[in-house]
mmCIF file of the N, C-alpha and C atoms, coordinates in Angstrom:
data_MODEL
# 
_entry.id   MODEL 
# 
loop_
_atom_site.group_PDB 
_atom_site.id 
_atom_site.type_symbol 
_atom_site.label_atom_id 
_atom_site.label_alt_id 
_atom_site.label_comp_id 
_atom_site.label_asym_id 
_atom_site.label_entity_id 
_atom_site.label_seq_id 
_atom_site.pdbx_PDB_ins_code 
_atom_site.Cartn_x 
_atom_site.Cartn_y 
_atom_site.Cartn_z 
_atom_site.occupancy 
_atom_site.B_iso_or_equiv 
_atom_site.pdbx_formal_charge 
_atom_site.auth_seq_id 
_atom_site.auth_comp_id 
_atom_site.auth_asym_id 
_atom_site.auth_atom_id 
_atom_site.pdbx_PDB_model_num 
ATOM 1   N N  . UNK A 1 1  ? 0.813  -1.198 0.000  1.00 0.00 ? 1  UNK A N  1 
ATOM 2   C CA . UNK A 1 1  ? 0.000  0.000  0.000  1.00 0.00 ? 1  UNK A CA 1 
ATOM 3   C C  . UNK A 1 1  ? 0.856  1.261  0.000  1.00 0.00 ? 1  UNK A C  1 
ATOM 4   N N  . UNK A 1 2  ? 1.903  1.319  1.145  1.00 0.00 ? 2  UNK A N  1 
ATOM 5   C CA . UNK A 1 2  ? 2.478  2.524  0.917  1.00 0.00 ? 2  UNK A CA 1 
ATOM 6   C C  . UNK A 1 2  ? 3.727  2.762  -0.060 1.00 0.00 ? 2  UNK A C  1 
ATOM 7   N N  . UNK A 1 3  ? 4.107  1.602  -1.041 1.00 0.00 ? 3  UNK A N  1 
ATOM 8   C CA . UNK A 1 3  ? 4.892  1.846  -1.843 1.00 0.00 ? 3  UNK A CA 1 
ATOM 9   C C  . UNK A 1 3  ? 4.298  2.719  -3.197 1.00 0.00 ? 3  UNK A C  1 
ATOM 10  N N  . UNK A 1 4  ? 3.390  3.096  -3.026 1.00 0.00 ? 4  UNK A N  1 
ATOM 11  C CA . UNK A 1 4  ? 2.809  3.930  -3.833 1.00 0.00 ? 4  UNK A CA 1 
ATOM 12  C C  . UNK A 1 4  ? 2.815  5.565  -3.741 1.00 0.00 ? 4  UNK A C  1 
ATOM 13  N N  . UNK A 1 5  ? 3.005  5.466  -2.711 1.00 0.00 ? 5  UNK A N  1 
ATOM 14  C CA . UNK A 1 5  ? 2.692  7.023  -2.423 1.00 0.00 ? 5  UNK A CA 1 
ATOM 15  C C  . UNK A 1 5  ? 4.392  7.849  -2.433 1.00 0.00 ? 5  UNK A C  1 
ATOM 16  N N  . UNK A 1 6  ? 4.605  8.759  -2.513 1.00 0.00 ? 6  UNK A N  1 
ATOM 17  C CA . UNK A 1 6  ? 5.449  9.766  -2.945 1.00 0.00 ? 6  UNK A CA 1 
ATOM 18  C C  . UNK A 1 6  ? 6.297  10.049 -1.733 1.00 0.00 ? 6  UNK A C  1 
ATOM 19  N N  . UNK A 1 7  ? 7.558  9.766  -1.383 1.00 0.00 ? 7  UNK A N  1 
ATOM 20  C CA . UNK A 1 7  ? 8.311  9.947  -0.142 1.00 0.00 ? 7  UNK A CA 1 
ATOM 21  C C  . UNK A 1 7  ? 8.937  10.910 -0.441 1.00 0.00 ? 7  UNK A C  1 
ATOM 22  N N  . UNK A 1 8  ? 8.941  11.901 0.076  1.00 0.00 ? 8  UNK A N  1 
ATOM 23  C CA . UNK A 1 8  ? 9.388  13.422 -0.039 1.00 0.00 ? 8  UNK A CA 1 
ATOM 24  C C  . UNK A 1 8  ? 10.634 13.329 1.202  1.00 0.00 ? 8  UNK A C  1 
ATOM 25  N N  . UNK A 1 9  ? 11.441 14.037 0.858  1.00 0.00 ? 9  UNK A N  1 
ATOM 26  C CA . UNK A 1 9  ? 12.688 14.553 1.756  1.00 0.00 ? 9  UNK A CA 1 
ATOM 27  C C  . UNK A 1 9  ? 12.249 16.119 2.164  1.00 0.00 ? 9  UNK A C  1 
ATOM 28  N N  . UNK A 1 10 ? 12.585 16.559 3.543  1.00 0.00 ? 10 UNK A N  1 
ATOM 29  C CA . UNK A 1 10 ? 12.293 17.346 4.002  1.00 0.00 ? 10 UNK A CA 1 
ATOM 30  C C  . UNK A 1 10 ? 13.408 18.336 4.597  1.00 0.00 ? 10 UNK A C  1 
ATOM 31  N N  . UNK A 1 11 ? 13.212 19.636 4.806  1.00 0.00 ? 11 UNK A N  1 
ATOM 32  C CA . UNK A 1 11 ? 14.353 19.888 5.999  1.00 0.00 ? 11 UNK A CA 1 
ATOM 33  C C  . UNK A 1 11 ? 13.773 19.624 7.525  1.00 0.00 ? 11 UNK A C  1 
ATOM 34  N N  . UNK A 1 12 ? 14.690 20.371 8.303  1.00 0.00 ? 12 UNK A N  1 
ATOM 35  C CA . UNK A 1 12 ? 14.682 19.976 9.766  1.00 0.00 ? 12 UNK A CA 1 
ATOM 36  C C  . UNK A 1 12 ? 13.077 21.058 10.206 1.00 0.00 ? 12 UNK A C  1 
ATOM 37  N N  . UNK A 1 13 ? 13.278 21.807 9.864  1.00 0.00 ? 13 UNK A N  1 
ATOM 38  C CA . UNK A 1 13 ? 12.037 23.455 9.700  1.00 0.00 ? 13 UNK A CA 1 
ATOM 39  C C  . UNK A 1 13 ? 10.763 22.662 9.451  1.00 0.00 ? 13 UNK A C  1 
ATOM 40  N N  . UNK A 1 14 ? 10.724 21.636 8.414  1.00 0.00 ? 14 UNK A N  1 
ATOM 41  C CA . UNK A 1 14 ? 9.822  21.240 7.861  1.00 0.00 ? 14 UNK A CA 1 
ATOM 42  C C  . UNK A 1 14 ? 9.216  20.122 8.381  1.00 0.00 ? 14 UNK A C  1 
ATOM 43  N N  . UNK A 1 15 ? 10.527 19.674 9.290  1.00 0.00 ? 15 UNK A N  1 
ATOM 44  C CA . UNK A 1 15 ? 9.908  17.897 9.986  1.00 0.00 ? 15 UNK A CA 1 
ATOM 45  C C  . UNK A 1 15 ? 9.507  18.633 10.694 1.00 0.00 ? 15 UNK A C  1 
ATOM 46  N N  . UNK A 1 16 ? 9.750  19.612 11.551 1.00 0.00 ? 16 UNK A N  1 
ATOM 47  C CA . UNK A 1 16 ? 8.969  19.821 12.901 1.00 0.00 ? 16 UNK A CA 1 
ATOM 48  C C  . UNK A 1 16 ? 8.022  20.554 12.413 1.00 0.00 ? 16 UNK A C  1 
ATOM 49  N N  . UNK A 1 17 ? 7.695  20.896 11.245 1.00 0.00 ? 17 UNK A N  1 
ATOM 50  C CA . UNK A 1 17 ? 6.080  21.953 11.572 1.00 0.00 ? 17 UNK A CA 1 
ATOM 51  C C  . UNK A 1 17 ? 5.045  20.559 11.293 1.00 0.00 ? 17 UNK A C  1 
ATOM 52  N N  . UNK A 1 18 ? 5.650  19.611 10.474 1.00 0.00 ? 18 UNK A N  1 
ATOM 53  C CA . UNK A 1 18 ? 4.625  18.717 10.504 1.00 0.00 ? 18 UNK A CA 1 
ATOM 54  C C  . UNK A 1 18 ? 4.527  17.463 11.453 1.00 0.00 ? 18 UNK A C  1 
ATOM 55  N N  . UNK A 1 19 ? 5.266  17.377 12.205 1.00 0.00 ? 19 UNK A N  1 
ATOM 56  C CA . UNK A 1 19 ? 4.842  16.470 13.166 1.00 0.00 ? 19 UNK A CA 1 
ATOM 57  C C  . UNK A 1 19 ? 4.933  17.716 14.656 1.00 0.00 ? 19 UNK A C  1 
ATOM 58  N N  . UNK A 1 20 ? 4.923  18.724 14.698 1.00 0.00 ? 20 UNK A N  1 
ATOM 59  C CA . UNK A 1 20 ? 3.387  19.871 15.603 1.00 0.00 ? 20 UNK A CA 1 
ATOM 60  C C  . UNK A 1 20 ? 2.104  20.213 14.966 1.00 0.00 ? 20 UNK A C  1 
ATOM 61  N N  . UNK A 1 21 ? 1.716  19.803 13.488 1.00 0.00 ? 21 UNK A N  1 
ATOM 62  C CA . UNK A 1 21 ? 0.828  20.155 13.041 1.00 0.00 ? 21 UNK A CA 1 
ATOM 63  C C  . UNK A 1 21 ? -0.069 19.080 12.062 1.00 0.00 ? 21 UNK A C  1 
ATOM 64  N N  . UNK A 1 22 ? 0.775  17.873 12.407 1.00 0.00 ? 22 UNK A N  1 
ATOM 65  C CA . UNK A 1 22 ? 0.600  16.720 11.257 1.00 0.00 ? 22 UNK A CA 1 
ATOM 66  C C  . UNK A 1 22 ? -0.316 17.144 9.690  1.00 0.00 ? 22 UNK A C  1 
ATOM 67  N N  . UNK A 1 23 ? 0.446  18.125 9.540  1.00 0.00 ? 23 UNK A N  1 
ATOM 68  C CA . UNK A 1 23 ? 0.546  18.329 7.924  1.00 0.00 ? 23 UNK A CA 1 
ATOM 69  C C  . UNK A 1 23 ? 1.642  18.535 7.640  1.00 0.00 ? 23 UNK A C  1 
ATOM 70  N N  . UNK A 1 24 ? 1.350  18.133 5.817  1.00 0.00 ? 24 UNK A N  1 
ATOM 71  C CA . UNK A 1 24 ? 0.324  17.603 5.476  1.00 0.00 ? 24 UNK A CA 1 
ATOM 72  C C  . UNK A 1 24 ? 0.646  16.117 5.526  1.00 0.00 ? 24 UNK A C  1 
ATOM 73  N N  . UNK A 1 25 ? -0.289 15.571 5.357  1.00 0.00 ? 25 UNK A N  1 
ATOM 74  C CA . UNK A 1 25 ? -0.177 13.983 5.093  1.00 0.00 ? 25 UNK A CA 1 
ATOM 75  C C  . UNK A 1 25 ? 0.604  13.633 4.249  1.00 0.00 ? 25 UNK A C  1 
ATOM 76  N N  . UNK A 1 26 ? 1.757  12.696 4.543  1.00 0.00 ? 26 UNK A N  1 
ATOM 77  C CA . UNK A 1 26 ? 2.162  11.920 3.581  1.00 0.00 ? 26 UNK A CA 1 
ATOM 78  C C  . UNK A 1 26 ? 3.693  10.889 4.275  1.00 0.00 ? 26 UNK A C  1 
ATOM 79  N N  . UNK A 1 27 ? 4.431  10.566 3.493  1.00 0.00 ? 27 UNK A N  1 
ATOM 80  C CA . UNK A 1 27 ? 5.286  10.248 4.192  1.00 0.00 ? 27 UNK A CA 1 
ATOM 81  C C  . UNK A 1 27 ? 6.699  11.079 3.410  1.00 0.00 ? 27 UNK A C  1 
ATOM 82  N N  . UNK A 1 28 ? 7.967  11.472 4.374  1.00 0.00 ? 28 UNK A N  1 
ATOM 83  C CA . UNK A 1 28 ? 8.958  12.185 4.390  1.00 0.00 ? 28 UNK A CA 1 
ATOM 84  C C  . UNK A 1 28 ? 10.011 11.457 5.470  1.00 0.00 ? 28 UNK A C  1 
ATOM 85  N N  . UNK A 1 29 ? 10.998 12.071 4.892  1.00 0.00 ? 29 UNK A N  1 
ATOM 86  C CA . UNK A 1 29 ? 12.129 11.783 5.633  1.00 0.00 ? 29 UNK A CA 1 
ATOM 87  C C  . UNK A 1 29 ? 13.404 13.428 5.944  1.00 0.00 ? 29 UNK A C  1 
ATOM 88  N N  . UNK A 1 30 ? 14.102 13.109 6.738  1.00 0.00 ? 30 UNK A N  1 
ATOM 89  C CA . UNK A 1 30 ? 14.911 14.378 6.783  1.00 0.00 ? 30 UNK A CA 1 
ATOM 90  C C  . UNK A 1 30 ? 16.318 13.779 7.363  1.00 0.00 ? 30 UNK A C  1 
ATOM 91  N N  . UNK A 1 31 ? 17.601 14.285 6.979  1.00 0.00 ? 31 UNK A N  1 
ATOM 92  C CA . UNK A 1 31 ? 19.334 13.590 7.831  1.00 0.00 ? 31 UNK A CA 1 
ATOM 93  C C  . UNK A 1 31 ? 19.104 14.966 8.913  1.00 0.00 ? 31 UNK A C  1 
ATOM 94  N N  . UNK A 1 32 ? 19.490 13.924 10.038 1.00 0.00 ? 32 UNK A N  1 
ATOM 95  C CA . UNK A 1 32 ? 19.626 14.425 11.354 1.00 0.00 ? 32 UNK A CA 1 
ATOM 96  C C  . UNK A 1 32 ? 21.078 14.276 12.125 1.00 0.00 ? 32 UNK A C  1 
ATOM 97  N N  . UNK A 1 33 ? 22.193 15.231 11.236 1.00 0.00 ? 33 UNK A N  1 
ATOM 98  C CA . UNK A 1 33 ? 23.676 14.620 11.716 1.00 0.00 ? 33 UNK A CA 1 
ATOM 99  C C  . UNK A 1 33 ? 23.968 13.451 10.804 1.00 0.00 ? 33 UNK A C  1 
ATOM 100 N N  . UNK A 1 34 ? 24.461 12.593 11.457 1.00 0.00 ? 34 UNK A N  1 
ATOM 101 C CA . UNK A 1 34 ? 24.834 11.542 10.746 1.00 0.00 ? 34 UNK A CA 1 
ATOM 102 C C  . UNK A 1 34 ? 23.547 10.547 10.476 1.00 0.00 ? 34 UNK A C  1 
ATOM 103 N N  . UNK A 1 35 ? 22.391 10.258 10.863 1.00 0.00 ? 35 UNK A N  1 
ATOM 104 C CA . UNK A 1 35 ? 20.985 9.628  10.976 1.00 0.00 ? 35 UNK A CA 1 
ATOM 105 C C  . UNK A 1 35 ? 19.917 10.209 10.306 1.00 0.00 ? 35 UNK A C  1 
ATOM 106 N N  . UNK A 1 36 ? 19.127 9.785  9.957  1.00 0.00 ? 36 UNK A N  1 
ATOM 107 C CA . UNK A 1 36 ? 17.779 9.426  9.586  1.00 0.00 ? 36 UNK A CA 1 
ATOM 108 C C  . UNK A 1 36 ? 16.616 9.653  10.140 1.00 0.00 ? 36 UNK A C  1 
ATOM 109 N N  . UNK A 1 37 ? 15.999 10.437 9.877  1.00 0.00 ? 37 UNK A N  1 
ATOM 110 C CA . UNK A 1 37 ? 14.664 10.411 10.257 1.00 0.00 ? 37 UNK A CA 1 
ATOM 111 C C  . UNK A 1 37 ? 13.216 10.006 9.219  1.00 0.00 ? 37 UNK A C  1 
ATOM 112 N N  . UNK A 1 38 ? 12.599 9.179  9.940  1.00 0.00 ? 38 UNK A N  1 
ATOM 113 C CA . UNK A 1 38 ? 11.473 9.061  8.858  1.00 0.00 ? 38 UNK A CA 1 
ATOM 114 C C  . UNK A 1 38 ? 9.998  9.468  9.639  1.00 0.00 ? 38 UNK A C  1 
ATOM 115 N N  . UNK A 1 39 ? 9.188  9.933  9.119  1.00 0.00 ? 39 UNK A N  1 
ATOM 116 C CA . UNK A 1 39 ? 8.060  10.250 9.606  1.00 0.00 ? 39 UNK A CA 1 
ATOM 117 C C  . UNK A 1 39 ? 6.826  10.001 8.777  1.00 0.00 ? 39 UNK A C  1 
ATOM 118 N N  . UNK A 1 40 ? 6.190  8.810  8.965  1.00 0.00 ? 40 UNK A N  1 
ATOM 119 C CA . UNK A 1 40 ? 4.796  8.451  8.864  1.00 0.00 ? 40 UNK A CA 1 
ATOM 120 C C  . UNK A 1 40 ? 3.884  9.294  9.395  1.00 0.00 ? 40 UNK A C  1 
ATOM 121 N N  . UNK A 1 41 ? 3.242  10.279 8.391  1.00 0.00 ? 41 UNK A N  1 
ATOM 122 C CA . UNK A 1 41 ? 2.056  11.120 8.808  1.00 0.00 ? 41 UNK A CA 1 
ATOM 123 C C  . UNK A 1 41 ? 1.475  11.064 7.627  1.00 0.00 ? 41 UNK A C  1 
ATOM 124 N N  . UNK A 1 42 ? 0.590  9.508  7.075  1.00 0.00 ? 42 UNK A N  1 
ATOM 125 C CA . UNK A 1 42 ? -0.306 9.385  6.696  1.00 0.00 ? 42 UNK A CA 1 
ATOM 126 C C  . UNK A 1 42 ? -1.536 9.195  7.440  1.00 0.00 ? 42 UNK A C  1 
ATOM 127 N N  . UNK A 1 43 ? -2.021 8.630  8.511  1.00 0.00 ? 43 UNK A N  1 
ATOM 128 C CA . UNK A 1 43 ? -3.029 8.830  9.265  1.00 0.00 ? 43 UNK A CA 1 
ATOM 129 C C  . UNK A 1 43 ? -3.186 10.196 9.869  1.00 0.00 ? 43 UNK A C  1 
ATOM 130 N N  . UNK A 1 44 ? -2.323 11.283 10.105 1.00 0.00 ? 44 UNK A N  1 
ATOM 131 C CA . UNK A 1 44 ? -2.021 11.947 10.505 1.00 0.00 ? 44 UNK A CA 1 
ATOM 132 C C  . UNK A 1 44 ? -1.370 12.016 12.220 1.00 0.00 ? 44 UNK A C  1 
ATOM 133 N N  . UNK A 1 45 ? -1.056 10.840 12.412 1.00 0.00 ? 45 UNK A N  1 
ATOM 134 C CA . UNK A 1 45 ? -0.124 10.557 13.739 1.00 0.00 ? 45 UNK A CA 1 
ATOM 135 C C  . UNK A 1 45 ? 1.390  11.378 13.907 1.00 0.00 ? 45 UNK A C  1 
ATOM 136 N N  . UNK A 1 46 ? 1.943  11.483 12.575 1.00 0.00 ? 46 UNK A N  1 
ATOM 137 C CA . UNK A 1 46 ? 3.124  11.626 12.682 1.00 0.00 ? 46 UNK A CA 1 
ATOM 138 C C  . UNK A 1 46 ? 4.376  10.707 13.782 1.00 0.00 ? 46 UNK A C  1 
ATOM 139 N N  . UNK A 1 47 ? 3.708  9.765  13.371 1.00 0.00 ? 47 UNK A N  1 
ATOM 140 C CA . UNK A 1 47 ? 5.052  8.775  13.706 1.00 0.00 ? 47 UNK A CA 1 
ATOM 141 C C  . UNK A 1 47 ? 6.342  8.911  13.251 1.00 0.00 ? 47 UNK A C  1 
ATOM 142 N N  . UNK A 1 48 ? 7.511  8.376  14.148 1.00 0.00 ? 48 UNK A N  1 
ATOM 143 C CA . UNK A 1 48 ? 8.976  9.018  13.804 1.00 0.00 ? 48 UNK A CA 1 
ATOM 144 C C  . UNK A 1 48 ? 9.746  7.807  13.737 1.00 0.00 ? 48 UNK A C  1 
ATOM 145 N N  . UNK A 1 49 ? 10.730 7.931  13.253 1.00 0.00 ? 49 UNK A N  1 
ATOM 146 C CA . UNK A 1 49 ? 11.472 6.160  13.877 1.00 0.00 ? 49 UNK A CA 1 
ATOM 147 C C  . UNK A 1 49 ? 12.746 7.146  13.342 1.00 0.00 ? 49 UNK A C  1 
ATOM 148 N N  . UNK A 1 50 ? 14.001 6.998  14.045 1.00 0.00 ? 50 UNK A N  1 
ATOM 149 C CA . UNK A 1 50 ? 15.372 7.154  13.875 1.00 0.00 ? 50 UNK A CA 1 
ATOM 150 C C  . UNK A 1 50 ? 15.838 6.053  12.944 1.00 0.00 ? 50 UNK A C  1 
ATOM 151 N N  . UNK A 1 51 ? 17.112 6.273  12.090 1.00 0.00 ? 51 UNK A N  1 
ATOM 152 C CA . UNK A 1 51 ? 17.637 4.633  11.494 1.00 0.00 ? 51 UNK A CA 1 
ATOM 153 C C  . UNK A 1 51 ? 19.036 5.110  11.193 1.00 0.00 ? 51 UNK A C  1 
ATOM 154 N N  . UNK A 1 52 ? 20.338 4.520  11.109 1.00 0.00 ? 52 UNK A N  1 
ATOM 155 C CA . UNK A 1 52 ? 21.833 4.765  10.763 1.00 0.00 ? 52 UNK A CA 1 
ATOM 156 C C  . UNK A 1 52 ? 21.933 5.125  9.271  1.00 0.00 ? 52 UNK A C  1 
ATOM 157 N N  . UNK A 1 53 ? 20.806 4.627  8.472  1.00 0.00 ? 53 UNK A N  1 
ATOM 158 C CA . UNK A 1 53 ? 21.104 4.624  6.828  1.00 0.00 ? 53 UNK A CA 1 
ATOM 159 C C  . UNK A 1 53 ? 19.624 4.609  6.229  1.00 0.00 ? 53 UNK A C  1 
ATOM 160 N N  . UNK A 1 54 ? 20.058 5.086  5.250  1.00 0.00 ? 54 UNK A N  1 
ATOM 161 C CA . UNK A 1 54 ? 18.853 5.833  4.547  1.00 0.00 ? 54 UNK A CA 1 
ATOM 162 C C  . UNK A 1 54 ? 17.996 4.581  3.714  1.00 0.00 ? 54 UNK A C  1 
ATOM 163 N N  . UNK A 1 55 ? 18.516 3.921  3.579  1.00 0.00 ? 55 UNK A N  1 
ATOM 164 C CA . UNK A 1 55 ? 17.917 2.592  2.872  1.00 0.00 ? 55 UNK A CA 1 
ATOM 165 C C  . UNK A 1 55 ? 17.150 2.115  3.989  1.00 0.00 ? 55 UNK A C  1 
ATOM 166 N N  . UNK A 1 56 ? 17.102 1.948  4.993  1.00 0.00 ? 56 UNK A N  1 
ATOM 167 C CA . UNK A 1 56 ? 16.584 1.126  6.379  1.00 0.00 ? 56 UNK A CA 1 
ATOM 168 C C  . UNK A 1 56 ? 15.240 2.432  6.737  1.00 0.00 ? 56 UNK A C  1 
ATOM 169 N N  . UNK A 1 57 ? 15.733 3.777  6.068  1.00 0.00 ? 57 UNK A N  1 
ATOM 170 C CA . UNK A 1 57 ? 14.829 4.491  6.413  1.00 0.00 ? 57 UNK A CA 1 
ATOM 171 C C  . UNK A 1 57 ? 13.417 4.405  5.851  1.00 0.00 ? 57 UNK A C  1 
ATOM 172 N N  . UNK A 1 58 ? 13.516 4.536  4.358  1.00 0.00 ? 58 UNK A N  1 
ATOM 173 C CA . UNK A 1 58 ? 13.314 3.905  3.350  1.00 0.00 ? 58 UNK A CA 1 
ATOM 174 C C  . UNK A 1 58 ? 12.299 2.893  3.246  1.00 0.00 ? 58 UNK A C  1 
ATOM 175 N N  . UNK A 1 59 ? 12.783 1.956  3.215  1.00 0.00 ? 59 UNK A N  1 
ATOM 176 C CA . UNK A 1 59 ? 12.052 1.007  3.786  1.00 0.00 ? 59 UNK A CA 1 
ATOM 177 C C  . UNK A 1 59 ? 11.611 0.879  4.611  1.00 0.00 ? 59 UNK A C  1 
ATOM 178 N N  . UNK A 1 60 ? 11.515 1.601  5.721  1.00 0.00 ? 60 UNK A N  1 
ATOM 179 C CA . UNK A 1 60 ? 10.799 1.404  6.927  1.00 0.00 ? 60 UNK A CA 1 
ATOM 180 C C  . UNK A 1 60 ? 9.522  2.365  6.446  1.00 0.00 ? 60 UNK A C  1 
ATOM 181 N N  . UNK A 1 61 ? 9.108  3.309  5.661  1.00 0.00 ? 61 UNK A N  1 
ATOM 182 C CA . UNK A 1 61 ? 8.260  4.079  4.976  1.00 0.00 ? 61 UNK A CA 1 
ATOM 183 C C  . UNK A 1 61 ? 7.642  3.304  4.690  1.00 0.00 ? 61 UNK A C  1 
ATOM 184 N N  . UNK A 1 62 ? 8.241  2.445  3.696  1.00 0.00 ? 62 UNK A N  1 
ATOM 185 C CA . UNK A 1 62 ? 7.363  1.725  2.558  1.00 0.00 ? 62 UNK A CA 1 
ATOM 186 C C  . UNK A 1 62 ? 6.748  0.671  3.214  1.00 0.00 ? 62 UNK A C  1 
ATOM 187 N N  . UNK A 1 63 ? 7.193  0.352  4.592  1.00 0.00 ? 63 UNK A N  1 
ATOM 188 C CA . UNK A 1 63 ? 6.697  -1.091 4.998  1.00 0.00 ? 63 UNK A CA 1 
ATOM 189 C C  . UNK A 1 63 ? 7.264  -2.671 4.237  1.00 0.00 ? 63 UNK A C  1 
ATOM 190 N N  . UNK A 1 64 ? 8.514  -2.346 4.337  1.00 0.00 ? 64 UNK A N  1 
ATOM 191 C CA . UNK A 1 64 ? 9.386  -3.640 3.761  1.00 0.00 ? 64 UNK A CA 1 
ATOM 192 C C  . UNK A 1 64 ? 9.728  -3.850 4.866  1.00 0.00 ? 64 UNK A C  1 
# 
């Protein structure tokens, strides 16, 4: 299901207005230092998960 939808890269400005405002929906990612951030805000939860590499991030979006 979610390998369909459009994973946008974000800045740091941008992860935080949408996971204080969970907009808009979708899924994104942003580098935090040397790490990964991914943020699931398709339900509009804005879920976060940290990861070492961007492939693990990635996929953790897509649900692999």
């Amino acid at each position: 299901m979610y390998k369909e939808f459009l994973i946008k890269e974000v800045t740091q400005a941008e992860a935080d207005a949408i996971i204080q405002s969970r907009e808009p929906r979708g899924l994104f990612y942003q580098q935090n230092g040397k790490r990964w951030v991914g943020i699931d805000n398709m339900t509009g939860d804005a879920w976060c998960e940290e990861f070492i590499d961007l492939d693990q991030c990635l996929a953790w979006l897509r649900r692999e």
